[in-house]
C-alpha positions in Angstrom: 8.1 10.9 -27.9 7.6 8.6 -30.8 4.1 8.0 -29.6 3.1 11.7 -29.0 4.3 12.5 -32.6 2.6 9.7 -34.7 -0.6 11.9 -33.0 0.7 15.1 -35.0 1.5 16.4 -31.1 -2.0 16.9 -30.6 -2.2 14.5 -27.7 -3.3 15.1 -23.9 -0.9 13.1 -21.7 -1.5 12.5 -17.7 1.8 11.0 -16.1 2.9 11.0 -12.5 5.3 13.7 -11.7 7.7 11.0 -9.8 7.5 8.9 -12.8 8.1 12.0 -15.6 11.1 13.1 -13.8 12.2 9.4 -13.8 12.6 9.0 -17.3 13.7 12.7 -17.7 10.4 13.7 -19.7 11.2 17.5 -19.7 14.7 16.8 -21.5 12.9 14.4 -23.7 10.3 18.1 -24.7 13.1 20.3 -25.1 15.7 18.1 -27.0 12.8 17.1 -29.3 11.6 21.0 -29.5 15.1 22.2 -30.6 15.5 19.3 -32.9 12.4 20.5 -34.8 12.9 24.4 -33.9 13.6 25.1 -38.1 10.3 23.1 -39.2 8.1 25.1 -36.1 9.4 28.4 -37.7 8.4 27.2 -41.1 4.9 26.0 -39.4 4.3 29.8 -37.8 6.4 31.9 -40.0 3.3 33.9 -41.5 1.9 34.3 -38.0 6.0 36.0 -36.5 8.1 39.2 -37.6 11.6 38.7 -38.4 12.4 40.2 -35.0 10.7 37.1 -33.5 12.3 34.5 -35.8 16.0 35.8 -35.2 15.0 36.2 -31.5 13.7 33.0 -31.4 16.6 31.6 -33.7 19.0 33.2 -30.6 17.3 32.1 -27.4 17.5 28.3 -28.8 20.9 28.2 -30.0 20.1 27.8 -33.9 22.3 31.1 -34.9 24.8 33.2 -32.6 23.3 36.7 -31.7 25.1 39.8 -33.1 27.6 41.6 -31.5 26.1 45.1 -33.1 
């Protein structure tokens, strides 16, 4: 992960699927997604409604959704 972000995440990568799965590389995408969830909002926020932001904000755990 520390490789594919000193590219800016702009980088194509080819693994073997045996190998990914080995060293969990789909955990490795989503715990390093939710750990910059706040900063990709910040990145798109011009480009999403509020809807999408609180929806967002729900689906991956960064605020509890209301009980309205």
């Amino acid at each position: 992960m520390e490789e594919i972000e000193s590219y800016g995440g702009f980088i194509k990568v080819h693994i073997d699927s045996y190998l990914a799965d080995d060293i969990y590389l789909d955990d490795q995408f989503l715990e390093y997604f939710v750990e910059h969830a706040e900063e990709i909002i910040k990145d798109f926020e011009d480009e999403l409604s509020e809807e999408e932001i609180q929806e967002f904000k729900v689906e991956h755990g960064l605020i509890e959704e209301d009980e309205d």
